[in-house]
N, C-alpha and C positions, 0 to 999 in steps of 0.2 A: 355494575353498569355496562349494558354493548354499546359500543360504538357500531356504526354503521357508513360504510365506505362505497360510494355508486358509482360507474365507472364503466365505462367501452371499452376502456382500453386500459387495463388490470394484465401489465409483463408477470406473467409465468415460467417456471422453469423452459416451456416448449411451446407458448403461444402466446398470443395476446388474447384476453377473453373478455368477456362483457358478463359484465353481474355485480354482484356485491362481496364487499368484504367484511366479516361480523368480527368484534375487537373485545377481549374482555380480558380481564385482570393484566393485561399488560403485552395480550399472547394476541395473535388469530386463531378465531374461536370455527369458523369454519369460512370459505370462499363455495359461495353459490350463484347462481341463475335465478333464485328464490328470494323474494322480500320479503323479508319476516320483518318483526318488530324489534324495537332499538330503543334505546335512551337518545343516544346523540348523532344527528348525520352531517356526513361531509356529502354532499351531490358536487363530482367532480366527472362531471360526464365532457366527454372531449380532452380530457385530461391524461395523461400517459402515469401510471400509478406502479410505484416502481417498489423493489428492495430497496434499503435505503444503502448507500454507496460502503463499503468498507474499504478503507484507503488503510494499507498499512508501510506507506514508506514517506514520510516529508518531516521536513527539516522546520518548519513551520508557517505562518502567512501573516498578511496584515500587518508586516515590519515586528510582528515579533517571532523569537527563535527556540526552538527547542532543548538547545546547545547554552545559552547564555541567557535567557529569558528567566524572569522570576517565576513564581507558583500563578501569580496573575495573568503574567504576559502569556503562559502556555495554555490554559482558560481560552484566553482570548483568541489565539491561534488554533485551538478546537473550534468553539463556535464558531470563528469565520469559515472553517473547512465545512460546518452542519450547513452552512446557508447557502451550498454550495452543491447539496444530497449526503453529505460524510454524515451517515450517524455512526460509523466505528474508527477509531482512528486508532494508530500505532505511532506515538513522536518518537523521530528520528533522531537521534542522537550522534551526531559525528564523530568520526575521531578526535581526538584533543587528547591533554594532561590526563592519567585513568582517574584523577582526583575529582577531575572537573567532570568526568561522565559520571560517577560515582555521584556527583551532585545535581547533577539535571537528572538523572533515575528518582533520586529523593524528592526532588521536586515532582516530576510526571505521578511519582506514588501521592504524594499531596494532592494533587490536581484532580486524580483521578475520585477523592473525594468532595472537591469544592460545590457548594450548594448552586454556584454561579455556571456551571459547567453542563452545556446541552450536550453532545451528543456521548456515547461510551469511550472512555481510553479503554483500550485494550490490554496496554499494555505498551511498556517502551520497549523501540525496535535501536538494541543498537549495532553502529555501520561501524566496526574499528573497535579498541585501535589493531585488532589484530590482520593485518590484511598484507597487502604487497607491495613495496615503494613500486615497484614496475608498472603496476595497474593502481594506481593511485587517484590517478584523474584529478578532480577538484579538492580531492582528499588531501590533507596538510602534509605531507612526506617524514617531516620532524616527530610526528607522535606516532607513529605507525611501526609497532613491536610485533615480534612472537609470543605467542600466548603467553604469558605468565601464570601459572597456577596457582599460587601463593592470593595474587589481586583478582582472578576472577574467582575461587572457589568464596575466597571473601563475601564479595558481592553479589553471585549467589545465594552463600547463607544469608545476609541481609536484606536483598530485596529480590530474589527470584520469583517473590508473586508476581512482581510487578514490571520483569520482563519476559515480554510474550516472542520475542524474535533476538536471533544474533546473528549478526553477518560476517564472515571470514575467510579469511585466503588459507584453501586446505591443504597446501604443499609446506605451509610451516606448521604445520597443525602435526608433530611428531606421534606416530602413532594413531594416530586421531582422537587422542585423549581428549582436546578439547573438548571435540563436538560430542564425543561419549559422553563428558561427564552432563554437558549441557542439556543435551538431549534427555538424559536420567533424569534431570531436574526440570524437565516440562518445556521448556524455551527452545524454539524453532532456530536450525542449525541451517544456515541459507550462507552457499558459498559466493563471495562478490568482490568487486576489489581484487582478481586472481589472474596470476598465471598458471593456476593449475592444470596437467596434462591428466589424461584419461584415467590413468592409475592413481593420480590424485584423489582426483574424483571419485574412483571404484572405493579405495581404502575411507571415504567421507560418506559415499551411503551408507557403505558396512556400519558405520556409526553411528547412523540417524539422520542425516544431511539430505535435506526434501525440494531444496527450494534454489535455483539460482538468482540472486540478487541484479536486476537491470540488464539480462539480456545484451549483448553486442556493448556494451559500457561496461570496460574497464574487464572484460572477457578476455583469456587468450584462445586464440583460434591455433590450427595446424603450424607445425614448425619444422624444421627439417635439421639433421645434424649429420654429418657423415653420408646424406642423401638419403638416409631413412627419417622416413616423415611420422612423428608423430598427432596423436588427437590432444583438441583441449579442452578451454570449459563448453566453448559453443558445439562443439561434435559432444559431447559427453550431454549435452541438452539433450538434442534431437535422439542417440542412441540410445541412454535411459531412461525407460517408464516411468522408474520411478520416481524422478525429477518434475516436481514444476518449475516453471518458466514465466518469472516477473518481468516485463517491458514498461519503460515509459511511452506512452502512447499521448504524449504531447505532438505531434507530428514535425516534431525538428530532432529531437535524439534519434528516431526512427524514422526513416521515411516511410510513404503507405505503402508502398512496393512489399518495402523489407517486413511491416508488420504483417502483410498478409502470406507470406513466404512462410512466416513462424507461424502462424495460427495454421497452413494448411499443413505442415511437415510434423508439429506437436502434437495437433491436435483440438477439437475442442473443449476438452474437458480438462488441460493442463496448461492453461496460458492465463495469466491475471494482469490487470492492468494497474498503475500507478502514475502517481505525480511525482515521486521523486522532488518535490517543489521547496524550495527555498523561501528563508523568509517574506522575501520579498512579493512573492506573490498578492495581488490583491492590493500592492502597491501601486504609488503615479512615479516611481524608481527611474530612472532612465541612467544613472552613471553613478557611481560610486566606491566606495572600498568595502570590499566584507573579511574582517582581518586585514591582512597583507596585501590581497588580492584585489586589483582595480578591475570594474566590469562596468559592463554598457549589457543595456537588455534593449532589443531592436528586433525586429521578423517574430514575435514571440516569446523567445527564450532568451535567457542569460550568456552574455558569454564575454571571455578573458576580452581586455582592450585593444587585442592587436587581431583580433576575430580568430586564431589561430585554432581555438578550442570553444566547444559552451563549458559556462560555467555553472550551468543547473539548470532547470524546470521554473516557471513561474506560472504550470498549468493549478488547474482544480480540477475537480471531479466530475463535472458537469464537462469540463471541452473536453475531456476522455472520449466519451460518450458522443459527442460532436464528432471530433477526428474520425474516431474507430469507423461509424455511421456513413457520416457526408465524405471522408476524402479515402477511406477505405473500403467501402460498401460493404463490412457487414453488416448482418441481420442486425435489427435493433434486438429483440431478443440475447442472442449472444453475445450484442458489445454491452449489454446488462449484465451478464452472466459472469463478464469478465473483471468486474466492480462488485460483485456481491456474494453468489452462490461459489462458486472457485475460490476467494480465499477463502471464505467461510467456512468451505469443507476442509477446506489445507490446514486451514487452525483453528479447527472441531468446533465450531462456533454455534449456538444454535441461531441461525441469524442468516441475513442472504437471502432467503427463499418466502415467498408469498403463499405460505401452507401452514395447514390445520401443526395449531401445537408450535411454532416457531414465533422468537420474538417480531413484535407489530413495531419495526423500523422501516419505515419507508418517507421515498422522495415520489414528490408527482410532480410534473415538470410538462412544459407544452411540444409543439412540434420542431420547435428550436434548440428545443434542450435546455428553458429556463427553469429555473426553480421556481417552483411558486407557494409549496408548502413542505414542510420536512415533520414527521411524528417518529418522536421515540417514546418505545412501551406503549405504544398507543396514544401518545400527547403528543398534540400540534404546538409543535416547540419553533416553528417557524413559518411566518407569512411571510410575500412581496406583498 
């Protein structure tokens, strides 16, 4: 069967085009100017017809959490991110007990089979516990080790299908064994959570290490000792090619100033965006405890009771794409780019892009940036 997809306004890797999109076995079959024949049409003309969003860092939505939530509850915190443009997602998994990550991986691996579940797991991304009490942030300070080899070679052999990212503070990472071994075994080596200095860093890509985890959060910058100033994770950004660069581009962890600073100093073809978002999102939340931790969400985001800190993201994928647009004026094209095609390449996906041969996941959304349809493989898995 083709599907048939009509449209003005069809986001491309480098324009907006007008034509059609032919859909078959699951793939896009070809993008033309040309009406051919079809089995099934969508006429979305006036419609902005997108890649569908790959979101690979949140902790969960809709009140439930990727950390503590059942095989249900994380179901459910997928779907709510598809209704949102997420057709790939990554559940975040925070630091905790390594027993209790070890069991929300088991779960996200169940999940990622559930007949109930729209959009793709990708895969579990997790944040800890190997990181830095220094750069800790929201992160629990109590469960946050040096690698263990012993409990991550484990969990590796147990469920390394079914994690696609790991995040780590690279100045404990001895040798860089860690991120070697991790790297070997398929799983994106993304440093975050760090005070790592430049030589850190050097001795982490030597090992595989692609990715900085949230940008300016929980990052060490220049330091001085003796009056010799050294670099850190943020200069180790900007200096190495090799490095992508994850931001939350909810527009309160970053202001637009400082987002468009990073996009013109990286680059465009090295910067991806995220939500970094907390259960909460998609909630009517206003005050509460998550753990230990009492928060108030007010101006947007989350943050500690005494305002002194945020305490996480309560964006989605869709105000990305808003922020990035209306309060920082880039291109709609490449505040898409920065949702789809960029992680996609970052973790080989065949996915991201509106081209011949590449999975048919896509969001169409109006001039405000709602959602109004979501297809994954080619199925309208969600209407407004």
């Amino acid at each position: 069967m083709v599907t048939k997809i009509i449209s003005d306004k069809i986001i491309l890797s480098d324009r907006v085009f007008n034509g059609f999109i032919y859909i078959k076995d699951g793939k896009i079959d070809c993008i033309s100017d040309k009406d051919m024949p079809s089995d099934k049409i969508y006429d979305l003309t006036s419609k902005y017809v997108s890649p569908g969003f790959v979101e690979t860092h949140t902790h969960g939505g809709c009140g439930y959490s990727f950390l503590t939530g059942t095989v249900e509850d994380m179901v459910k915190a997928c779907n709510f991110h598809l209704s949102h443009g997420t057709t790939s997602i990554a559940p975040t998994v925070s630091a905790a007990p390594f027993a209790q990550m070890r069991d929300a991986t088991e779960k996200i691996s169940k999940a990622r089979k559930s007949e109930d579940l729209l959009p793709v797991i990708l895969g579990a991304h997790l944040e800890g516990p190997y990181l830095s009490a220094k750069q800790c942030g929201a992160q629990c300070p109590d469960f946050i080790t040096p690698p263990a080899k012993e409990e991550y070679e484990s969990l590796v052999n147990e469920l390394g299908k079914d994690i696609i990212r790991w995040t780590y503070a690279p100045e404990n990472d001895e040798g860089g064994e860690f991120c070697r071994y991790i790297t070997e075994n398929g799983i994106l080596a993304s440093a975050g959570h760090t005070d790592a200095t430049l030589a850190d860093m050097d001795l982490a890509i030597a090992n595989g290490c692609k990715l900085i985890t949230h940008l300016y959060s929980c990052t060490s910058t220049v330091t001085r000792k003796g009056g010799f100033r050294s670099l850190g994770v943020i200069e180790s950004a900007y200096l190495r090619d090799e490095l992508f660069c994850e931001i939350i581009a909810d527009g309160k962890h970053l202001p637009p100033d400082l987002i468009k600073m990073i996009c013109k100093i990286k680059g465009k073809d090295s910067v991806m965006a995220v939500t970094d978002s907390l259960e909460l999102a998609g909630t009517d939340a206003t005050h509460g405890f998550m753990g230990a931790t009492e928060y108030i969400i007010e101006d947007g985001v989350c943050k500690l009771c005494d305002r002194s800190a945020f305490a996480g993201s309560i964006a989605t994928s869709d105000r990305l794409i808003r922020v990035l647009t209306k309060d920082c004026g880039i291109d709609l094209v490449q505040a898409v780019r920065m949702l789809t095609e960029i992680p996609a390449k970052l973790f080989s996906l065949n996915k991201g892009v509106l081209k011949e041969g590449f999975d048919a996941d896509i969001a169409v959304f109006d001039d405000d940036i709602n959602i109004e349809k979501v297809f994954v493989g080619g199925n309208c898995v969600f209407e407004k």
